[in-house]
DOTITOR-903015 format. One record per atom (N, C-alpha, C): y, x, z; residue in three letters. Coordinates in steps of 0.001 Angstrom, whole numbers, padded with zeros to 6 digits, always signed. Layout:
BEGIN
YXZala/...
% end
This chain:
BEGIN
-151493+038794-061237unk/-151327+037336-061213unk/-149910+036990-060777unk/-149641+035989-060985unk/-147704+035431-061163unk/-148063+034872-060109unk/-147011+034986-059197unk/-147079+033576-058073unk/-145933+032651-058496unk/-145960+031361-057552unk/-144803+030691-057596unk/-143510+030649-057079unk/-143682+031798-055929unk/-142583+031963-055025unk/-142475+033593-055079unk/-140906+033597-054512unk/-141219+035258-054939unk/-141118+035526-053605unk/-141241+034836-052681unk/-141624+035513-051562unk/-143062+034947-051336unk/-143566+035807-049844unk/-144663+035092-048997unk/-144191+034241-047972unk/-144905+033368-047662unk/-144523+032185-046166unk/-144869+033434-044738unk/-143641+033618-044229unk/-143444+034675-043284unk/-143522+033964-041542unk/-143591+034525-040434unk/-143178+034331-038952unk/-141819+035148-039086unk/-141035+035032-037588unk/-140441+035904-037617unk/-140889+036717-036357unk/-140390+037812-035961unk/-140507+038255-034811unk/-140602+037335-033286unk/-139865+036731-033483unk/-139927+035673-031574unk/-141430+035061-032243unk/-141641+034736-033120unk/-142730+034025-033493unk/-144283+033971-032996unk/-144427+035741-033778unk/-145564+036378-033643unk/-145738+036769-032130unk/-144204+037085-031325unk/-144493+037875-030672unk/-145063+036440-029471unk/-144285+035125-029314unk/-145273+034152-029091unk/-146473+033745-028879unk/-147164+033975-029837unk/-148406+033982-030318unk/-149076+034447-029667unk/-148741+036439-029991unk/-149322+037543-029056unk/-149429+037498-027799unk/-148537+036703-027118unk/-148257+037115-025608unk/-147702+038084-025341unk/-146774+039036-026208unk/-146057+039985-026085unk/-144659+040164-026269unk/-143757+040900-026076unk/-142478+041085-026188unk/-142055+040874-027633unk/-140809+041124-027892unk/-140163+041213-029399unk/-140346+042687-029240unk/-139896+043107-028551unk/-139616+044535-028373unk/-141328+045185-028847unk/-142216+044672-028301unk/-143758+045078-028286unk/-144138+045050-030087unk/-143422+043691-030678unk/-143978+043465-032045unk/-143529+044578-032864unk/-141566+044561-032812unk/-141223+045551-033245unk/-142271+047145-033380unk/-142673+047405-032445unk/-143092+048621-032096unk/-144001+048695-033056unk/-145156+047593-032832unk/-146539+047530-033779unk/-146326+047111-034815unk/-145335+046463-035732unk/-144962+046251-036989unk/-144723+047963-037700unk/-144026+048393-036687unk/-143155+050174-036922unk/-144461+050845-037013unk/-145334+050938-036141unk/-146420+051710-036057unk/-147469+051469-037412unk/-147795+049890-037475unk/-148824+049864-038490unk/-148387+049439-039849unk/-146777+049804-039745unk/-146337+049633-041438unk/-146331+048429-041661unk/-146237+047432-041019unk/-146578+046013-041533unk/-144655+045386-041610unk/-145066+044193-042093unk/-143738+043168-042174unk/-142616+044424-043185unk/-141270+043223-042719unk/-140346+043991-044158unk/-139235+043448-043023unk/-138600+044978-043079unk/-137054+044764-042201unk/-136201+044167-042874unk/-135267+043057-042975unk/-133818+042892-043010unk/-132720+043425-042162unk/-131843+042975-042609unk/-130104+043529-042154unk/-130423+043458-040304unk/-129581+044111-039930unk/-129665+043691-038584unk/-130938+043800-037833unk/-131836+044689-038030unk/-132891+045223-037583unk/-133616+044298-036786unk/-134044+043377-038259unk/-134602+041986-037808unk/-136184+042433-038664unk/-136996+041640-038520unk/-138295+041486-039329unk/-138462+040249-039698unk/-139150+040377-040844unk/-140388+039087-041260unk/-141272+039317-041406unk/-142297+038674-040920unk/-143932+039366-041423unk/-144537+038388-042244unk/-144731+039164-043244unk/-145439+037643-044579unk/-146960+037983-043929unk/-147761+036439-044593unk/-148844+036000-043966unk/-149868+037003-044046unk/-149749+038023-044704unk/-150854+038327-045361unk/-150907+039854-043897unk/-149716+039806-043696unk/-149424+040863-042426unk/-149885+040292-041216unk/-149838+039048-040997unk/-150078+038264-040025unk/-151305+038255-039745unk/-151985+038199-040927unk/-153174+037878-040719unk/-154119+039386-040599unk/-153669+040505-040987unk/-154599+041593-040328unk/-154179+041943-038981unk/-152850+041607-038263unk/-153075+041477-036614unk/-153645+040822-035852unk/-153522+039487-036651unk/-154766+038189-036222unk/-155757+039071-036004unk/-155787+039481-037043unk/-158254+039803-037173unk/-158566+041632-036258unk/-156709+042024-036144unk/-157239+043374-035227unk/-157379+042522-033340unk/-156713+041203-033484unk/-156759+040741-032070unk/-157593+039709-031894unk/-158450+039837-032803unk/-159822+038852-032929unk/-159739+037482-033169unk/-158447+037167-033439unk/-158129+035811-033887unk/-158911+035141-034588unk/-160257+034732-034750unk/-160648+034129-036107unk/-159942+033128-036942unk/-160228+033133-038179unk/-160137+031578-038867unk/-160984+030864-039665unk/-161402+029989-039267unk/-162697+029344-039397unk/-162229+028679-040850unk/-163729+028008-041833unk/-163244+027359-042747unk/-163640+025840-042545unk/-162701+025267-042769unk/-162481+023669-042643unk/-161817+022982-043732unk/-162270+021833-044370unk/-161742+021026-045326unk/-161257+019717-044512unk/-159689+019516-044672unk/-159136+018475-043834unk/-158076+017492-045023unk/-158685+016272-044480unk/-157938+015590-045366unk/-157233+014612-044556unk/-155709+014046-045304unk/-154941+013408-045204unk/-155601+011466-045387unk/-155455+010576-044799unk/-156102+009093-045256unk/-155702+008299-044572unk/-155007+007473-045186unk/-154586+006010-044614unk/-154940+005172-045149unk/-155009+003494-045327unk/-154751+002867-046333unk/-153681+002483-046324unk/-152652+002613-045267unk/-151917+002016-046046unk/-149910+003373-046400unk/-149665+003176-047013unk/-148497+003781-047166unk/-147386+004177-047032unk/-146721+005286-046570unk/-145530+005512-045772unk/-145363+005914-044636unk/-147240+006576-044039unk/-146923+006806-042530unk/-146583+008498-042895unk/-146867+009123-043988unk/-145877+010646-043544unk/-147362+011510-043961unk/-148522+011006-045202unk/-149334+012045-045043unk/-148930+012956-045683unk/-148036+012808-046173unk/-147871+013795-047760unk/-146971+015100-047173unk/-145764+014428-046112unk/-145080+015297-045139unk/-145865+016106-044460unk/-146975+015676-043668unk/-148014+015869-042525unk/-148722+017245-043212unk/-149239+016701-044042unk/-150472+017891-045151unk/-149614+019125-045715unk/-148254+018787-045985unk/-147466+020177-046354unk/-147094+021012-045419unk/-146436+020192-043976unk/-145984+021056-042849unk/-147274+022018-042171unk/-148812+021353-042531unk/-149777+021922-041492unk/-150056+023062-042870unk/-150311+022928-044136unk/-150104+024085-045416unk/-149676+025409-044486unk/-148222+024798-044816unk/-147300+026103-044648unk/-147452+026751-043467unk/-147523+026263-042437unk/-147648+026913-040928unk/-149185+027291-040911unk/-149949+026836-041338unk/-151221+027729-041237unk/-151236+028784-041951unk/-150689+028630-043461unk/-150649+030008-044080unk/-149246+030989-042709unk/-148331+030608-042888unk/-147677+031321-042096unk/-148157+032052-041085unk/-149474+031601-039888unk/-150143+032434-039447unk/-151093+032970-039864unk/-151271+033224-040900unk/-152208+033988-042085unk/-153496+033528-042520unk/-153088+032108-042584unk/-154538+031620-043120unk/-154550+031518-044680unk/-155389+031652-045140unk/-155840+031255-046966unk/-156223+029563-047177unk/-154692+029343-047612unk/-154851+028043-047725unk/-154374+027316-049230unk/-155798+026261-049525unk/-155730+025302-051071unk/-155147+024570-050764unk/-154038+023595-050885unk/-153866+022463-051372unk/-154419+021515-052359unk/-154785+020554-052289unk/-155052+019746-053049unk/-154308+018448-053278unk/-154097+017816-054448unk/-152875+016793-054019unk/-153599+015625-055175unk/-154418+014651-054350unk/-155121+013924-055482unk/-154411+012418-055595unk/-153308+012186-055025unk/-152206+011003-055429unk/-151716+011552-056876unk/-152009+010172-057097unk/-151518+010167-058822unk/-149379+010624-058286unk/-149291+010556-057461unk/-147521+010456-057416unk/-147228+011432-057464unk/-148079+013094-057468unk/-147635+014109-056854unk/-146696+014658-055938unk/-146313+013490-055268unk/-145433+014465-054243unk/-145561+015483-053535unk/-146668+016185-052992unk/-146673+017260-052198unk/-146751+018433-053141unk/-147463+018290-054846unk/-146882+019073-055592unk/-145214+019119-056010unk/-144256+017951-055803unk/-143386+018282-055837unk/-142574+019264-054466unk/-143155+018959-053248unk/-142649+019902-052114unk/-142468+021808-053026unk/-143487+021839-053640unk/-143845+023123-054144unk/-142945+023815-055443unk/-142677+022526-056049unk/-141648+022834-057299unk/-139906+023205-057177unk/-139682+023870-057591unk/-138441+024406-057897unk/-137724+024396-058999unk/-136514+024834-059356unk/-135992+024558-060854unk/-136756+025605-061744unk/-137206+026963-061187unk/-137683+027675-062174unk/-139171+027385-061857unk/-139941+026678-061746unk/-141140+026807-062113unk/-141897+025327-062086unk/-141002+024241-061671unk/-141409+023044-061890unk/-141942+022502-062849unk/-141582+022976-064376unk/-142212+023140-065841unk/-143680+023285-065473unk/-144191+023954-064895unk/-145435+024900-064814unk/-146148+023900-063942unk/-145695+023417-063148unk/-146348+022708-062061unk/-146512+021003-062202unk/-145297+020568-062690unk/-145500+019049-062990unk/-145403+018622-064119unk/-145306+019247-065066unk/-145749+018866-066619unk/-147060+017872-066914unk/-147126+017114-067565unk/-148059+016229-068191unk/-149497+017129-068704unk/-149213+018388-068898unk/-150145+018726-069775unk/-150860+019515-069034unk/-150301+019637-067778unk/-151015+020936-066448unk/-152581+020086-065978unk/-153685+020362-065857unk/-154718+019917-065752unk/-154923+019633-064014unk/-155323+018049-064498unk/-155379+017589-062733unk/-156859+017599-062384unk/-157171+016783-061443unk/-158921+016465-060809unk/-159615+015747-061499unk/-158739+014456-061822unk/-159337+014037-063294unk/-159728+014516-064294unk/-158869+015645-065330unk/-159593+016507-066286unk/-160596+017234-065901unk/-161244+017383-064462unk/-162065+018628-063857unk/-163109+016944-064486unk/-162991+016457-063324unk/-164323+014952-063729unk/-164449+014665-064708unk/-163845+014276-065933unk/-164060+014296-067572unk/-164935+015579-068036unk/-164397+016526-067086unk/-165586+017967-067999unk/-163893+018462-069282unk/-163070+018195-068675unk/-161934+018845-069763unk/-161712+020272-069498unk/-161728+020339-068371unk/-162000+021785-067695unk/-163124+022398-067518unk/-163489+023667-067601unk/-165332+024099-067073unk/-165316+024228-065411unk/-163891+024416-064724unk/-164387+024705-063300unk/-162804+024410-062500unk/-163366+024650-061076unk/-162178+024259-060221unk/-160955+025252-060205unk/-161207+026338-060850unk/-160418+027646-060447unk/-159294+027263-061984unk/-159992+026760-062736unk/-158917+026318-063971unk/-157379+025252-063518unk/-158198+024641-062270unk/-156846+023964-061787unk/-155640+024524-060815unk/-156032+025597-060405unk/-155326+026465-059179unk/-154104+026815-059551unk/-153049+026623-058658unk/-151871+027201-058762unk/-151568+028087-058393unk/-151525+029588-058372unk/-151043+030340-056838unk/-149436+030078-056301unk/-149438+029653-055277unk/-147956+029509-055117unk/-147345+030373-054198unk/-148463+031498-053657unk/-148396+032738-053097unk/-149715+033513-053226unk/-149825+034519-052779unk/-151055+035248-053242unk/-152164+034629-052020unk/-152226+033979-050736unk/-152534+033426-049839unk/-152691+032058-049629unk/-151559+031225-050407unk/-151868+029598-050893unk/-151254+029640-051787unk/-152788+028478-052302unk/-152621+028227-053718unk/-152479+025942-053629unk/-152563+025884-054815unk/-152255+024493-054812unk/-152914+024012-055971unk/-153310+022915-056139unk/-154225+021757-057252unk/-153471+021014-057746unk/-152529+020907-058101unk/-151481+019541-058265unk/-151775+018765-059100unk/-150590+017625-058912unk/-151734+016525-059160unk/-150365+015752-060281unk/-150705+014503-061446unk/-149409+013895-061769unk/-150326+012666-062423unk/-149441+011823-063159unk/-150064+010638-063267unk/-151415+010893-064368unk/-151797+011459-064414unk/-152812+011846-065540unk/-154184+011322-064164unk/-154004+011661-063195unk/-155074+011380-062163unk/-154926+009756-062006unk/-154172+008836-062870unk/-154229+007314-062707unk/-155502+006751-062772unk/-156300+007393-063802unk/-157640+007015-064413unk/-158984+007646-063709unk/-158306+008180-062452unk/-159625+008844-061640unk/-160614+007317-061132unk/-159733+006394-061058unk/-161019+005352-060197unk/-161860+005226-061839unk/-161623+005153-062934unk/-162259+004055-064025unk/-163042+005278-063913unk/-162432+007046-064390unk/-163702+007991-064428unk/-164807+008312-063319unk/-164450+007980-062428unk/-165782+007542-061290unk/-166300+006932-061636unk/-165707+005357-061529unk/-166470+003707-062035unk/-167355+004347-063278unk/-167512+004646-064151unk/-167986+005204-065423unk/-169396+006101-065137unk/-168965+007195-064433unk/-169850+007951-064259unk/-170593+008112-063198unk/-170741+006420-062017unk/-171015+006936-060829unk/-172785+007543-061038unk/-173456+007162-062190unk/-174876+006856-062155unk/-174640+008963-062281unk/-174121+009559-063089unk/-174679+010515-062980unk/-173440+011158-061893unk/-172297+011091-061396unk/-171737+011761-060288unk/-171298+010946-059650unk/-172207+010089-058261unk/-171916+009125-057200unk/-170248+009505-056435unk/-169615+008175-056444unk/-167666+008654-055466unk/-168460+009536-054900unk/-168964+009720-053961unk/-169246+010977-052547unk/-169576+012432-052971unk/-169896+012014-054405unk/-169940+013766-054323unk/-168614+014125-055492unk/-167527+013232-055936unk/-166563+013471-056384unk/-165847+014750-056347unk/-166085+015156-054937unk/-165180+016184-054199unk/-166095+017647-053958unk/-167217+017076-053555unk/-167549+018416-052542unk/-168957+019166-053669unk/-168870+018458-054495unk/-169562+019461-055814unk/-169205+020866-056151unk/-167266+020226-056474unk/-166768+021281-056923unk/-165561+022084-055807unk/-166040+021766-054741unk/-165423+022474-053850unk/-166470+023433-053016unk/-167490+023817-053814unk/-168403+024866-053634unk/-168351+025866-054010unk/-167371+025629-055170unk/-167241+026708-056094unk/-166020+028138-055169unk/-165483+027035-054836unk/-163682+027856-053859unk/-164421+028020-052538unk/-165174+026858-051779unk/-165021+026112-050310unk/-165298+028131-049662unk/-165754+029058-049732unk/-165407+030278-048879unk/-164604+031154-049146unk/-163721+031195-050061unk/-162990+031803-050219unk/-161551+031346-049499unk/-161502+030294-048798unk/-160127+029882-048449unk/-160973+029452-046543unk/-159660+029540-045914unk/-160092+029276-044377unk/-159882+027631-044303unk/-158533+026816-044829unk/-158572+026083-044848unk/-158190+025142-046448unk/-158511+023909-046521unk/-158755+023470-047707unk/-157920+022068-047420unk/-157022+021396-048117unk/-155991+020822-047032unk/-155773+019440-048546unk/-156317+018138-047961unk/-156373+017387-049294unk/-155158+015927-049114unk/-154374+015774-049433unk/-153682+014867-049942unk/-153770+013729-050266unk/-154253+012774-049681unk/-154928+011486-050639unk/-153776+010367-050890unk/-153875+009439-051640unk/-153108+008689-052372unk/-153832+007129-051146unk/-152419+006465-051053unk/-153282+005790-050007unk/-154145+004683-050123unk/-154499+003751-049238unk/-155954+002460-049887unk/-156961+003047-049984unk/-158116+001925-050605unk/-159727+002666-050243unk/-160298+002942-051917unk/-160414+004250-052232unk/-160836+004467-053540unk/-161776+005018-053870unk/-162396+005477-054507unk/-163325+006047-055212unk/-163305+007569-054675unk/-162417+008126-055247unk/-161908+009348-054980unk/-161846+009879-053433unk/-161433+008961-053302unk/-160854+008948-051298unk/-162292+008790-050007unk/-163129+008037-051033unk/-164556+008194-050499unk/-164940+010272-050714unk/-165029+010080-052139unk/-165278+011289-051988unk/-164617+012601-051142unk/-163482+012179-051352unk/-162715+013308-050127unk/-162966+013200-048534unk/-163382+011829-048568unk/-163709+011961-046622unk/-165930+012499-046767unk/-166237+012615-047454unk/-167216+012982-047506unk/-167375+014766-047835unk/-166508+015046-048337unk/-166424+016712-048259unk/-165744+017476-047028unk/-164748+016034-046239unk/-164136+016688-045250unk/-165295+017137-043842unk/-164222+018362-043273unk/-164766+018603-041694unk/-164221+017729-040676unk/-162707+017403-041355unk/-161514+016910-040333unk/-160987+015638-041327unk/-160671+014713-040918unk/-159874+013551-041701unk/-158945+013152-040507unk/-157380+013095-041150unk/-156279+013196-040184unk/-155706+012034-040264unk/-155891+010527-039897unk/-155026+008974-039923unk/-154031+009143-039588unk/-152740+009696-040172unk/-151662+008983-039455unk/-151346+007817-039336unk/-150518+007767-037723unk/-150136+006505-037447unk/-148570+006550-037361unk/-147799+005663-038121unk/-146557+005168-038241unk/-146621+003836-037051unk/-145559+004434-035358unk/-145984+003468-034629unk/-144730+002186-034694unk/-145671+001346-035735unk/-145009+000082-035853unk/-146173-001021-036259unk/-146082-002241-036293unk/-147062-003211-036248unk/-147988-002887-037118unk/-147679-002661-038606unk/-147847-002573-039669unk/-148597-000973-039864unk/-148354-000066-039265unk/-148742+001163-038969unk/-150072+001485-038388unk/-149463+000800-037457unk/-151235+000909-036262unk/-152518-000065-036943unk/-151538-001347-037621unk/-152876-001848-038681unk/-153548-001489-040457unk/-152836-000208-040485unk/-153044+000613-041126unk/-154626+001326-040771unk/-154117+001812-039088unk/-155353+002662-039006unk/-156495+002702-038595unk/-156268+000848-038109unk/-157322-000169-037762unk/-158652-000275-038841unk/-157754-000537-040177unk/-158787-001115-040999unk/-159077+000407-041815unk/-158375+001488-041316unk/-158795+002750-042475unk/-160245+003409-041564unk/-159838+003282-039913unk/-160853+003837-038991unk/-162355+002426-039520unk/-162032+001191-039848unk/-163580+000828-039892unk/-163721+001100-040817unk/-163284+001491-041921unk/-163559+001699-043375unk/-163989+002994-043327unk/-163661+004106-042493unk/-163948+005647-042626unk/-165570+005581-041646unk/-165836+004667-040798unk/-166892+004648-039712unk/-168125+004314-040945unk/-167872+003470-041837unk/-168919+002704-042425unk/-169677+003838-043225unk/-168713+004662-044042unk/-169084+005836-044648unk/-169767+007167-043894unk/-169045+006912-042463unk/-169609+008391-041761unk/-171106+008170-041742unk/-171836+007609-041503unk/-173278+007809-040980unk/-173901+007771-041917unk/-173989+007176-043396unk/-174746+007318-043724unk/-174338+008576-045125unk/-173221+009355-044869unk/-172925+010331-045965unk/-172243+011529-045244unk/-171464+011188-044334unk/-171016+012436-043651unk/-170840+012313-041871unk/-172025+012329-041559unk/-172187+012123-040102unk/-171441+013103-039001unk/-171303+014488-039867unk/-170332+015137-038655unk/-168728+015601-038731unk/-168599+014597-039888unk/-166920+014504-039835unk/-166304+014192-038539unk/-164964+014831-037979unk/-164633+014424-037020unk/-162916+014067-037843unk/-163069+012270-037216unk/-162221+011774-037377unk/-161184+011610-036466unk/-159397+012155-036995unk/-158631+012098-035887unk/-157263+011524-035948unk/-156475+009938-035122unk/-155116+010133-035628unk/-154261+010960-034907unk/-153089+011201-035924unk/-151879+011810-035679unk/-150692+010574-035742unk/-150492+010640-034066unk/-148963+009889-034057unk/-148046+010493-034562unk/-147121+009562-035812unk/-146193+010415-036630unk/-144807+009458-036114unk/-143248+010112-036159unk/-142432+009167-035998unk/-142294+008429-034717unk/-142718+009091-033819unk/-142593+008269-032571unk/-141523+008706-031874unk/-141238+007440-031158unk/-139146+007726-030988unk/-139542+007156-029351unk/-139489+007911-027961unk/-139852+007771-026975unk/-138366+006514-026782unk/-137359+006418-027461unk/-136501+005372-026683unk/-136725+004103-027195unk/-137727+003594-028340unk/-137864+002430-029087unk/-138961+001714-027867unk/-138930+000639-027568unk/-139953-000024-026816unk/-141119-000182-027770unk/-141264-000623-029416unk/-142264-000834-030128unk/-142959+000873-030308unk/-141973+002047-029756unk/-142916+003242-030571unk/-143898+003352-028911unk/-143021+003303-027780unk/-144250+003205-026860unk/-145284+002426-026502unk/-144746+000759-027075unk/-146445+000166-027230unk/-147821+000601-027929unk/-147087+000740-029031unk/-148173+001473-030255unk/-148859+002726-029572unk/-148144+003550-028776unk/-148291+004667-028398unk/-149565+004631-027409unk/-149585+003309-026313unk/-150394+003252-024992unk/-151457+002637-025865unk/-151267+001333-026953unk/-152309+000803-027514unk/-153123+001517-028143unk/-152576+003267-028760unk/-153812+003895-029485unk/-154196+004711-028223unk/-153780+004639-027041unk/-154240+005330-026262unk/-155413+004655-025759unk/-154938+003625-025405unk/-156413+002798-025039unk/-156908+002320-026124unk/-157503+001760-027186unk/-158265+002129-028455unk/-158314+002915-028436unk/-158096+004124-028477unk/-158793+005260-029200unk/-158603+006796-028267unk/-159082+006512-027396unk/-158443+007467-026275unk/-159670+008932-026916unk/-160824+008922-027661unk/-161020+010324-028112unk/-161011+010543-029142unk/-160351+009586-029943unk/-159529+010261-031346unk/-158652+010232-031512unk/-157255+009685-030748unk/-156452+010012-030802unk/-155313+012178-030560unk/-155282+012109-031375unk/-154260+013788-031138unk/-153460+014119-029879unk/-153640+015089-028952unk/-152944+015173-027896unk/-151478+015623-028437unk/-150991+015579-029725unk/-149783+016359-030119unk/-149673+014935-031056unk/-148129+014752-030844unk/-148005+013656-032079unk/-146755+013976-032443unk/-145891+013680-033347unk/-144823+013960-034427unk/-143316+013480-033991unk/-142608+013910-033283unk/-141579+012797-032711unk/-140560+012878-034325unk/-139941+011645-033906unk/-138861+010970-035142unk/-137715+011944-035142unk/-137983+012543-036394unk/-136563+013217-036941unk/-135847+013087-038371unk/-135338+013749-038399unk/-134547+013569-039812unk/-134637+015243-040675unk/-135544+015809-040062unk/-135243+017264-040180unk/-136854+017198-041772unk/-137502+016579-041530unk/-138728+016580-042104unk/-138292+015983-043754unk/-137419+014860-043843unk/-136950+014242-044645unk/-135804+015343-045893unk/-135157+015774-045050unk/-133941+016717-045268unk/-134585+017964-045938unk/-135448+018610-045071unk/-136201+019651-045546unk/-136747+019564-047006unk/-137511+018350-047378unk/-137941+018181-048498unk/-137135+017389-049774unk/-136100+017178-049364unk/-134954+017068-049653unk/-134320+018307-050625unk/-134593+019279-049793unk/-134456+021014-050005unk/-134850+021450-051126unk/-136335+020950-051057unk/-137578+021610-051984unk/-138186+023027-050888unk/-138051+022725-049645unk/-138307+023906-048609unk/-139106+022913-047308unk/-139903+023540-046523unk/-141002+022922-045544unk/-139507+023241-044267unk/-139926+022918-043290unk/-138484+022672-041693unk/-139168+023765-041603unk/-140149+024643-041452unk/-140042+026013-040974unk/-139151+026915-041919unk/-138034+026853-042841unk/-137580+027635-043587unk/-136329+027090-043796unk/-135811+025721-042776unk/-134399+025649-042600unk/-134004+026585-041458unk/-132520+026446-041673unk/-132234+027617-040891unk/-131907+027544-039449unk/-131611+026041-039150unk/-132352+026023-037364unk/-133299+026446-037228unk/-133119+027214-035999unk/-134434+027913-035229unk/-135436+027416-034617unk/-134378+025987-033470unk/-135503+025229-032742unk/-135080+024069-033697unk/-135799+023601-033771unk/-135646+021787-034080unk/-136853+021136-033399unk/-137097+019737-033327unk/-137968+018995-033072unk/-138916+019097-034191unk/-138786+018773-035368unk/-139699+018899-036110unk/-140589+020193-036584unk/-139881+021483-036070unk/-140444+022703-036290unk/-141343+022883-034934unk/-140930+022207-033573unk/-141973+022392-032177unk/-143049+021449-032636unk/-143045+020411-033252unk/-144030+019311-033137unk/-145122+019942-034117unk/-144573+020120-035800unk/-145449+020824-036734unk/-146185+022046-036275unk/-145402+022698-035583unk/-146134+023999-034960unk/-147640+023682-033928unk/-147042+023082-033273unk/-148242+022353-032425unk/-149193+021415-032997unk/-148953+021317-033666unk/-150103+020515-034814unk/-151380+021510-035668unk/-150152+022214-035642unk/-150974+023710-036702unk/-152084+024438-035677unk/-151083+024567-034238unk/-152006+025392-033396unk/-153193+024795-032610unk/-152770+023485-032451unk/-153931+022547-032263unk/-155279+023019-033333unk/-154718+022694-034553unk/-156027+022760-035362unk/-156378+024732-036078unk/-155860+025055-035613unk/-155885+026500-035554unk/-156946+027414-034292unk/-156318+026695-032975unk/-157027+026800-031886unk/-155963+028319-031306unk/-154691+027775-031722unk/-154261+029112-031205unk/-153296+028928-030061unk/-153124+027619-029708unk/-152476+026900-028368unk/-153755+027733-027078unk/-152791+028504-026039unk/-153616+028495-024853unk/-153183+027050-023847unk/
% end
């Protein structure tokens, strides 16, 4: 099988050895010993995910499977950023991770495209979620991208415009709620995590995706307009939980928060008090590194600063929902 990248999404050594609770010096040793990772110049390592992930499972790391989706209604708080950075860093610690990207805009399939393989990926004629719901396709695996042998991707382009009318059409024989989690039976164990993209507002589709989810992630953009974003998406997601998916756990992520703005710390105390057990103990501080990166056609774990803000915050997001923060 062809991938899309000719590498794998790697750690580096300070990384893993992080993780472990062990030295560089310690990783080195057990990389040397069990053949794993790939030396560069300067008697450095990378360990692609797929290495990562049999030290994970010799140090009992599990990884559980979870379908988490991206949902706002309203637009611009950073899901599309949010859903690629937690992608890559989960595969990076060796998880098997889908993308799904069901905005007609494809942007998070564009995070993925490059000059040599963008043809392949955002072409008109590449089959989206919509052709799966028409029956143009026989199954979900017809839409898969591999974009490493470890994550793969669904991408998405304006051909998915007509997903609300092909719902509206067919709800009598496939109701919005089971839009999603029909055909995510077919994949849903073969991958640890399943990572969905939604296009923002309240749709058809977007029902169905918070009804297949384990996790649904609100970002909040803290500005007036932001926080009443996640006002009316949290009663709109409550109305659906009980009577279709009662043990979704719904959670926001403060995105963009700038500790010197007086409006990012109001927003900040106001979702604290509203929402003091769904709000994220990790939230996203304001950079320029997230923007730039995709800018790139590359995720901030693969610019070549080491520390940045946006590589501590994404990381902690990942390990939050990873469970690999002590």
């Amino acid at each position: 099988m062809g991938y899309f990248r000719d590498e794998e999404y790697s750690l580096n050594a300070n990384e893993l050895a992080d993780i472990l609770q062990i030295s560089v010096q310690g990783v080195y040793q057990k990389l040397k010993k069990e053949k794993l990772g790939i030396r560069h110049q300067k008697k450095s390592y990378v360990i692609p995910s797929p290495d990562v992930r049999k030290i994970f499972e010799e140090k009992n790391i599990k990884y559980e499977h979870q379908v988490i989706s991206f949902q706002c209604c309203k637009g611009g708080v950073g899901k599309t950023s949010l859903a690629y950075s937690l992608a890559i860093r989960a595969n990076m610690y060796g998880a098997k991770v889908l993308v799904i990207d069901l905005d007609m805009q494809g942007h998070i399939t564009l995070g993925f495209a490059n000059d040599e393989n963008a043809h392949k990926l955002i072409s008109d004629e590449i089959p989206v979620w919509a052709d799966l719901l028409k029956g143009d396709v026989e199954s979900i695996t017809d839409l898969i991208k591999p974009i490493t042998s470890t994550l793969h991707l669904i991408p998405s382009n304006l051909n998915n415009s007509v997903l609300e009318s092909i719902i509206s059409e067919g709800y009598r024989k496939t109701p919005a709620q089971s839009t999603v989690n029909k055909y995510l039976d077919e994949v849903r164990n073969f991958y640890d995590y399943i990572i969905i993209d939604c296009a923002p507002g309240f749709s058809g589709i977007n029902t169905g995706t918070f009804c297949a989810s384990d996790l649904v992630i609100v970002p909040a953009a803290p500005d007036r307009y932001g926080i009443d974003g996640v006002e009316k998406t949290l009663v709109e997601l409550n109305e659906l939980k009980e009577p279709f998916n009662p043990n979704v756990e719904i959670k926001i992520l403060l995105n963009r928060y700038d500790a010197r703005k007086k409006l990012s710390v109001e927003q900040l105390l106001k979702l604290q008090a509203n929402y003091p057990d769904q709000l994220m103990s990790c939230y996203i501080r304001e950079n320029s590194e997230i923007p730039n990166s995709t800018g790139h056609g590359v995720s901030v774990f693969e610019m070549p600063k080491k520390r940045t803000v946006a590589k501590e915050d994404l990381d902690v997001l990942a390990r939050d929902i990873m469970h690999l923060r002590t």
